[in-house]
C-alpha positions as CSV (number, residue, x, y, z in Angstrom):
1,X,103.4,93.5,78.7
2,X,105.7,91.1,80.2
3,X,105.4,90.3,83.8
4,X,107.8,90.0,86.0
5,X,108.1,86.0,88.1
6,X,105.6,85.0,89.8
7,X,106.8,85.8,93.4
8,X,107.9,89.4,92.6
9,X,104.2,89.4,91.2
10,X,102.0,88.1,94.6
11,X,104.3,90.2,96.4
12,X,103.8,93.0,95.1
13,X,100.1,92.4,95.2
14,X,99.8,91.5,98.8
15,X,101.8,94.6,99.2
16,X,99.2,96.5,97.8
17,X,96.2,95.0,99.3
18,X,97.7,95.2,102.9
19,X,98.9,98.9,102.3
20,X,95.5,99.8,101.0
21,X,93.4,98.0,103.4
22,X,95.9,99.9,106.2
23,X,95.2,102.9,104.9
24,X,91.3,102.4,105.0
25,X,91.3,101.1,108.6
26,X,93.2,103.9,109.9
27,X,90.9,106.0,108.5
28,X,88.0,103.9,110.1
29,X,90.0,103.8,113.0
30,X,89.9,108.1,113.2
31,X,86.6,108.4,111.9
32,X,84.9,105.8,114.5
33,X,87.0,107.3,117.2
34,X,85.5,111.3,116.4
35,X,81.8,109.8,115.8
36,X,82.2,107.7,119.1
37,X,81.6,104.7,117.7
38,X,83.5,103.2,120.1
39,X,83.4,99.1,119.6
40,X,84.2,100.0,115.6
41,X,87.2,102.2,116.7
42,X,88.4,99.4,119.3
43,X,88.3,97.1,116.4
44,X,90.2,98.8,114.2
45,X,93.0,99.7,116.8
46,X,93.1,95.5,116.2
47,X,92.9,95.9,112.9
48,X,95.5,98.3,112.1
49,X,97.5,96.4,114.4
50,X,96.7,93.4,112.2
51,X,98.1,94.7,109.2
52,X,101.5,95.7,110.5
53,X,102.2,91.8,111.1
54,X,100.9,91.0,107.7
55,X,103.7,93.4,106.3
56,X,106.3,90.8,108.3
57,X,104.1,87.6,107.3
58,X,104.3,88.6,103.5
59,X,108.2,89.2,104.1
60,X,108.5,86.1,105.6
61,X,106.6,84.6,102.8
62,X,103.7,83.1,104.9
63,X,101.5,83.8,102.4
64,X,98.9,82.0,103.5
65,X,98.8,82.8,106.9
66,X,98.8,86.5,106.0
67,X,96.0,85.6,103.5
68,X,93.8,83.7,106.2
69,X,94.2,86.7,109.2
70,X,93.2,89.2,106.5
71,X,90.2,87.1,105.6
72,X,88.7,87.0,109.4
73,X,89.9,90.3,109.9
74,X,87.6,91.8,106.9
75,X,84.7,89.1,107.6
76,X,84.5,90.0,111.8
77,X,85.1,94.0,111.3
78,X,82.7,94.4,108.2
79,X,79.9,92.2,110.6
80,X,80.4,94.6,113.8
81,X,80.2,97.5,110.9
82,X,77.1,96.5,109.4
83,X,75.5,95.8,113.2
84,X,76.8,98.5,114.9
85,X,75.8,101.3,111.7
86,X,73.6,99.4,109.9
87,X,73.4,98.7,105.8
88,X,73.0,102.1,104.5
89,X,76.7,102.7,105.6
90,X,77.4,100.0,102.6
91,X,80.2,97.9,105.1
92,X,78.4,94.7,103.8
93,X,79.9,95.4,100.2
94,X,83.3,94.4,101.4
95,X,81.9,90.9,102.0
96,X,81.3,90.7,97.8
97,X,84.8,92.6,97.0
98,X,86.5,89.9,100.0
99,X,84.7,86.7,98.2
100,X,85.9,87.8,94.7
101,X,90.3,88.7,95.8
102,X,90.3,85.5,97.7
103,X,90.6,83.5,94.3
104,X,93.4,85.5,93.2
105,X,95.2,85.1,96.7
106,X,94.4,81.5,96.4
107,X,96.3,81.7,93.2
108,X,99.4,83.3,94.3
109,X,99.7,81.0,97.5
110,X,100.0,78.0,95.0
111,X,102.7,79.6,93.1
112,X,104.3,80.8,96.0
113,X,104.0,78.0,98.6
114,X,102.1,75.3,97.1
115,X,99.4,75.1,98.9
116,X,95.7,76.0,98.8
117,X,93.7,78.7,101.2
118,X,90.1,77.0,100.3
119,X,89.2,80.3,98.5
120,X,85.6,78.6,97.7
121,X,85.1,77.8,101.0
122,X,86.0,81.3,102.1
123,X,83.8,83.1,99.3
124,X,81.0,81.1,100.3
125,X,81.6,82.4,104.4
126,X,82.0,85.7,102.5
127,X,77.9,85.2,101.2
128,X,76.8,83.4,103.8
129,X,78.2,86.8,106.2
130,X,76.7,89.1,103.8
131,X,73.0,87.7,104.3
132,X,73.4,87.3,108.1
133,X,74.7,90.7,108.5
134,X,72.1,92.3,106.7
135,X,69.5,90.1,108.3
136,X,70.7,90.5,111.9
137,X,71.4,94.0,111.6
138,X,67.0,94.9,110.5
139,X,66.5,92.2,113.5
140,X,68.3,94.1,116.3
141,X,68.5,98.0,114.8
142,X,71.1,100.2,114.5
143,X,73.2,100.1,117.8
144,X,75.2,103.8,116.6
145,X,72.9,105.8,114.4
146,X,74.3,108.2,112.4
147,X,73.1,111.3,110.2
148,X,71.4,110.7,107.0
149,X,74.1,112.8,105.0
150,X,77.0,110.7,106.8
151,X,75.6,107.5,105.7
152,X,75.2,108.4,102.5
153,X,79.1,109.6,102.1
154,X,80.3,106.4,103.9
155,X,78.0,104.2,101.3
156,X,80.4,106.0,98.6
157,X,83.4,106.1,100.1
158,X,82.8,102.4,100.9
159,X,81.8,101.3,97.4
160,X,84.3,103.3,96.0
161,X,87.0,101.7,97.7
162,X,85.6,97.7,97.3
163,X,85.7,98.9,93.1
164,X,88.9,100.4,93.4
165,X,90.2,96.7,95.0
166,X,88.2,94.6,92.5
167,X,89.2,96.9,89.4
168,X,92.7,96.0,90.5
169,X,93.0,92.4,91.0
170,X,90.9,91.9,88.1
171,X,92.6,93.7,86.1
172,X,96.0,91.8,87.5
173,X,94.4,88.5,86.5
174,X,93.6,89.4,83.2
175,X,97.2,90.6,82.8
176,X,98.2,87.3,84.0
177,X,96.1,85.4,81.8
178,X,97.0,87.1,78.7
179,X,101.1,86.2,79.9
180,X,100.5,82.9,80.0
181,X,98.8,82.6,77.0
182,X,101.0,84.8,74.9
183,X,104.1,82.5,76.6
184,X,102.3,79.1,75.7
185,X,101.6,80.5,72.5
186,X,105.5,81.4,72.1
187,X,106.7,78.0,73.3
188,X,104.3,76.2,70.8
189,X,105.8,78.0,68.2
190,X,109.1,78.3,68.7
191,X,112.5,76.4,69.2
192,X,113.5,75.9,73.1
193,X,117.0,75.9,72.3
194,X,117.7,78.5,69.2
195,X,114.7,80.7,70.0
196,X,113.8,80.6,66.1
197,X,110.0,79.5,65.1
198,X,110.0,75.6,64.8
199,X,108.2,73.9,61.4
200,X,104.7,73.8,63.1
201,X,104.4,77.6,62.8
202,X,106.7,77.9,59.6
203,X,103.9,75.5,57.7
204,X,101.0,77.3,59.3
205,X,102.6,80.7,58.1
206,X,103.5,79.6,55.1
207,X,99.6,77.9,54.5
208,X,98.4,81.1,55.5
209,X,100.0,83.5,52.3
210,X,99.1,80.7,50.2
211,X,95.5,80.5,51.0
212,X,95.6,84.7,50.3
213,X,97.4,84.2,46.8
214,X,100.8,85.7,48.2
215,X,103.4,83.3,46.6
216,X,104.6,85.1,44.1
217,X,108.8,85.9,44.2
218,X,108.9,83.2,47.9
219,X,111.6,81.6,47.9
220,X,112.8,78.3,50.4
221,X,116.0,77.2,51.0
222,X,116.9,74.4,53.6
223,X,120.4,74.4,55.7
224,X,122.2,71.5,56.7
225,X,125.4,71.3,58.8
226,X,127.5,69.0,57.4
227,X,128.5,66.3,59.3
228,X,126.7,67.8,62.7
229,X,126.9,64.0,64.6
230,X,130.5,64.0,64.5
231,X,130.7,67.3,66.4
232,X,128.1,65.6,68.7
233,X,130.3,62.3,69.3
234,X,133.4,64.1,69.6
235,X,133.0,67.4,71.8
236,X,129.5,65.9,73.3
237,X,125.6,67.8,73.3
238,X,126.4,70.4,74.8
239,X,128.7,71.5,72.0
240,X,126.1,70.1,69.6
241,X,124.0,73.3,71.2
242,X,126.4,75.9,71.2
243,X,126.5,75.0,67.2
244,X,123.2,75.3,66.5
245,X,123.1,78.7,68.4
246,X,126.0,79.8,66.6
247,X,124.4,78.8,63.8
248,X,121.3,80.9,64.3
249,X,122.9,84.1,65.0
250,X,124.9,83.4,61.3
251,X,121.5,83.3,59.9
252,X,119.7,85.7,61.5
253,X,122.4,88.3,61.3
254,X,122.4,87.6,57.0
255,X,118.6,86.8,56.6
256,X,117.1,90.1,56.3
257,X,114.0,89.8,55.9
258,X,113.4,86.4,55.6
259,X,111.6,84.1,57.7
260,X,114.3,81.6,60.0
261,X,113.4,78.2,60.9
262,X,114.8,75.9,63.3
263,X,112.9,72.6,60.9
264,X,114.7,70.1,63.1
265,X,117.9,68.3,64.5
266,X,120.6,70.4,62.3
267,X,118.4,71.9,59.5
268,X,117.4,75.3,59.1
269,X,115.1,76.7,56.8
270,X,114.8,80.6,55.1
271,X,112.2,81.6,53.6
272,X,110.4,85.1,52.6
273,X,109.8,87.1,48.9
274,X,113.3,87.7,47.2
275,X,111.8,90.4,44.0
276,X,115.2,90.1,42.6
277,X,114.6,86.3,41.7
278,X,117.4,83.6,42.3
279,X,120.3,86.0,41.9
280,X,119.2,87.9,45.0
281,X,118.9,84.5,46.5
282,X,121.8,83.2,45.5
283,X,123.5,85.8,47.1
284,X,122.0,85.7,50.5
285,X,122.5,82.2,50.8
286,X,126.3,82.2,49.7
287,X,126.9,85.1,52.5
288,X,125.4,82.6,55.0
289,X,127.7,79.5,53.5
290,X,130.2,81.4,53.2
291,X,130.0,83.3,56.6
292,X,130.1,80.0,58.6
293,X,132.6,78.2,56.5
294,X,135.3,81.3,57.3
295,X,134.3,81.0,60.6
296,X,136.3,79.2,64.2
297,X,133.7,78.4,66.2
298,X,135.8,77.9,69.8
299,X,134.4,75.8,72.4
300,X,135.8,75.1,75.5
301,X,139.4,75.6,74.2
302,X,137.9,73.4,71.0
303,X,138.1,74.8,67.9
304,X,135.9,73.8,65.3
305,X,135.5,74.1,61.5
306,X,132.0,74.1,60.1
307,X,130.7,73.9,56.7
308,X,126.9,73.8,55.7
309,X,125.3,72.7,52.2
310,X,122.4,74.9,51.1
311,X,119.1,73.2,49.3
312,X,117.1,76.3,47.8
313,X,113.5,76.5,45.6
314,X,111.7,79.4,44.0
315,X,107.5,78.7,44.7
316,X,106.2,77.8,41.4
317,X,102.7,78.2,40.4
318,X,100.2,75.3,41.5
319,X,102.7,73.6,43.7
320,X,101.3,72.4,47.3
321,X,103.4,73.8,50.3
322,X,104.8,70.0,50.4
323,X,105.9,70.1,47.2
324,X,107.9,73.1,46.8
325,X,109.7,71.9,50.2
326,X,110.4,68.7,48.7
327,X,111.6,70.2,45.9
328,X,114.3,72.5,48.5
329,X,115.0,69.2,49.9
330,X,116.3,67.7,46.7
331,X,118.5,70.5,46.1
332,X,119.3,69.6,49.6
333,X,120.2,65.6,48.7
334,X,122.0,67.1,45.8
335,X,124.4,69.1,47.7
336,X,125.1,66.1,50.5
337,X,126.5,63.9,47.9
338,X,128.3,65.7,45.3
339,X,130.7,67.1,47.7
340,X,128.6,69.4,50.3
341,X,129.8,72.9,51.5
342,X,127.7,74.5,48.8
343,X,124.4,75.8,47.4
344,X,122.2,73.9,45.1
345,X,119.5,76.4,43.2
């Protein structure tokens, strides 16, 4: 699934997080303030508080600010938790969930601001806080005991919601991942400019139904656009460009189901299984000639006649994939100098 940028992205995560962690501090907030837990339910009147300026720090894209008051925020109020109530209340778990999200805020803040938050140096406080909290808190006691049965709901309720944070951002960086790889994948293997698969993936494709026996009925045929430079010298590059895309909406819209190829400067290649042998071919590849010969191509007030010569080659049994190309190419060198504008089967 495609994502959306990167900043619509980490906003919408810190969105999220803040909104959830709100959420679970106002309910801390109400349930220290009935149990009379009272430093817990002083701290999350800050907290609460807290999270209100995150909202305006995260529109005001001080990411990393917002980041770094969250992290002491979590880190001081899961301490007092685990001292004040002890472990069985499971408040030392948000210590684990904390030292695992910082490495995906850490992540966004680069995209977002450029800059790093130290997210190993704040995972490590996160362990080191985990210990010492667990440690101090069997050294002093509980300061605010509370009923077995209560403990035991605030251990789920508490684990629950330190899954239900990790589950997420997890599941946002796999997403992310698998973006990024899918997109590097897509930029290896296709043309920038036309959007078409360049020659890399064309060979490798082409390798690949050879090495499973599929050859029989492919046919290759190589465009050229004759005389491309001049268009370049006269109307300039940029015109150059809008040809080539021109060109590739020609093909694509008469291609069917054929493979098109953007092999490099002004050649195009086609290739895919034509049953119907080279009539079929021949009349594909005429409707392409034929289609950008008829047509004005108008740039910026120019308009500009095109003609392309067409090189095609059935796959004949024992030829390499370099030799039935060269033999397309031929066809190719054939058309170019008896006259061009045509197709050489």
């Amino acid at each position: 699934m495609k994502l959306s940028s990167d900043k619509e992205v980490a906003k919408k995560s810190l969105y999220f997080l803040n909104s959830f962690l709100l959420c679970v501090h106002a309910i801390f907030l109400i349930f220290f303030a009935c149990t009379h837990v009272t430093i817990m339910a002083v701290m999350n009147i800050f907290s609460v508080l807290s999270y209100f300026i995150s909202f305006w720090l995260i529109r005001k894209s001080k990411t990393n600010h917002q980041i770094v008051i969250t992290f002491f925020e979590i880190m001081i109020h899961m301490f007092l938790a685990v001292m004040c109530l002890g472990k069985d209340c499971g408040f030392q778990l948000y210590f684990i969930g904390c030292a695992a999200v910082v490495f995906y805020a850490e992540y966004f803040s680069v995209r977002l601001i450029g800059r790093h938050i130290g997210a190993v140096f704040m995972s490590v406080c996160s362990g080191v806080l985990y210990f010492l909290a667990i440690q101090v808190s069997e050294w002093r006691g509980v300061i605010y005991p509370l009923d077995q049965g209560v403990q035991k709901t605030l251990m789920v309720l508490n684990s629950a919601a330190v899954f239900i944070v990790c589950i997420y951002f997890y599941s946002m960086l796999t997403r992310i991942a698998n973006y990024y790889e899918d997109e590097l994948s897509r930029q290896a293997n296709h043309d920038k400019l036309t959007g078409l698969v360049n020659r890399f993936y064309l060979i490798d494709h082409l390798q690949q139904i050879f090495n499973a026996g599929k050859m029989k009925d492919y046919w290759l045929a190589i465009v050229d656009i004759d005389d491309f430079k001049l268009i370049n010298d006269r109307f300039g590059h940029n015109c150059g460009d809008f040809v080539l895309k021109s060109m590739t909406s020609i093909i694509e819209s008469c291609c069917g189901e054929l493979i098109a190829c953007r092999w490099g400067g002004e050649e195009f290649v086609m290739v895919g299984a034509m049953p119907g042998g080279k009539e079929a071919e021949a009349a594909v590849l005429e409707t392409v000639r034929k289609t950008v010969a008829e047509r004005e191509f108008v740039y910026d007030s120019n308009r500009i006649k095109l003609t392309i010569t067409i090189g095609a080659a059935p796959y004949l049994e024992n030829q390499s994939i370099d030799e039935w190309i060269s033999v397309a190419d031929e066809k190719l060198y054939i058309g170019k100098h008896s006259g061009k504008n045509q197709l050489v089967i």
